[in-house]
N, C-alpha and C positions, 0 to 999 in steps of 0.2 A: 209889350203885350204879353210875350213870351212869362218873363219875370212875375207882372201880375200871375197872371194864372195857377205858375211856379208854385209865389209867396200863397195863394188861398186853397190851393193842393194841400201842400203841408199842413196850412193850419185846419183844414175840413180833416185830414186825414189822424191828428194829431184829437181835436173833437172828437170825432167815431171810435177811437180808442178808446179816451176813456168814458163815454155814456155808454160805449160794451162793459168797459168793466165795473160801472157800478150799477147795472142792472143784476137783480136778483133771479136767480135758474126758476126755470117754469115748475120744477118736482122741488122746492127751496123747503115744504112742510114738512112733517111726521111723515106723511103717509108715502111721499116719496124719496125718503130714506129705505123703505122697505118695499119697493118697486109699484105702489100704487100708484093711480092717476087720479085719484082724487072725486073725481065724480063717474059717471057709465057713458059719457058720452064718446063718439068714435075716437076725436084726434083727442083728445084731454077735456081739461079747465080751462074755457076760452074768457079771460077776462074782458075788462074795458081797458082798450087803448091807454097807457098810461103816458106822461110827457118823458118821460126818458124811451118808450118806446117808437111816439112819434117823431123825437131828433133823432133816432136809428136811423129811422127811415128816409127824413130829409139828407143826414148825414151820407148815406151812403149816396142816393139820387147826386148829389155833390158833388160826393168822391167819383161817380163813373162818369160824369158831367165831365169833371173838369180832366180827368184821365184820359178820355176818349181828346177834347179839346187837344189838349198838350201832346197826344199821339200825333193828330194831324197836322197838326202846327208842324211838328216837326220833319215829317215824312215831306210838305210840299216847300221846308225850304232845304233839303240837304237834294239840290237836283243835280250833283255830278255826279252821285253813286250810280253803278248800273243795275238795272232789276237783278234779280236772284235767280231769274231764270234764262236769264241769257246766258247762251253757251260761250260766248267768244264774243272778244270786243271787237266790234268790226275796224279793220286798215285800211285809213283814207290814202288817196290815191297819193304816188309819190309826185313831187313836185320839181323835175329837173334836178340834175346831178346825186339824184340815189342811187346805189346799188343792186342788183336784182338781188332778189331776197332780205332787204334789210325796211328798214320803218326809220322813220327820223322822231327824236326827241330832243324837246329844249331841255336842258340841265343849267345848272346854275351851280361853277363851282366857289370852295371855301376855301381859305388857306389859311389859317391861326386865326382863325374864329369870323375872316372879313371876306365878305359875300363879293365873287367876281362880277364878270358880265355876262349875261344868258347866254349859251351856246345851243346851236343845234347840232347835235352828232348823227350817225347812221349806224342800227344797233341793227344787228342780224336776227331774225326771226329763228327760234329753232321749230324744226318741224318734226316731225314725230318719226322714229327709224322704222325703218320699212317693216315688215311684221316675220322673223325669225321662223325656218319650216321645222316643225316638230318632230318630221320623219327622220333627219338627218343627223345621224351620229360623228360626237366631238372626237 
């Protein structure tokens, strides 16, 4: 599903390029060469819709379509990351034979490229040193 959406990204995105760039500039006449607009009306010379104007329009509808898609896709399947605003990962409770102050993790060692058997270690937390009094001369 991912892939799809991927593959029709690119190509919507790879379209929108270029019917931008063979569209012609709104001031492209004489008169806006030399800073006219061409007729007195407020915003300019509002033409008819032309077909490279309205695949603009689809195109980009498209492109935020499938951008937004592929944003969410990927947010609700990456779920072991932690928010951005969580201060600290919380430490589940220890489970016999820890040490006070340590956390247990599984590791998995290697040794000339071949993966051992999962261990769990007991890795000491550091905690923060006590806060230094400023009055006190070194």
């Amino acid at each position: 599903m991912v892939i799809l959406i991927t593959v029709i990204h690119v190509v919507v995105c790879l379209f929108l390029a270029v019917v931008v760039l063979l569209q012609s500039g709104k001031a492209a006449d004489l008169a806006g060469a030399f800073g006219g607009m061409g007729s007195q009306t407020v915003f300019g010379p509002r033409g008819s819709a032309t077909v490279l104007s309205k695949a603009t329009t689809i195109a980009a509808a498209l492109f935020m379509v499938t951008s937004l898609t592929l944003s969410i896709l990927s947010t609700r399947s990456s779920k072991a990351s932690p928010s951005i605003f969580q201060k600290a990962v919380p430490v589940t409770q220890q489970k016999g034979g820890g040490l006070p102050g340590t956390i247990p993790m599984t590791v998995t060692p290697s040794v000339g490229g071949k993966e051992g058997a999962p261990q769990t270690i007991h890795v000491p937390v550091n905690q923060a040193p006590p806060p230094q009094n400023q009055n006190q001369k070194k």
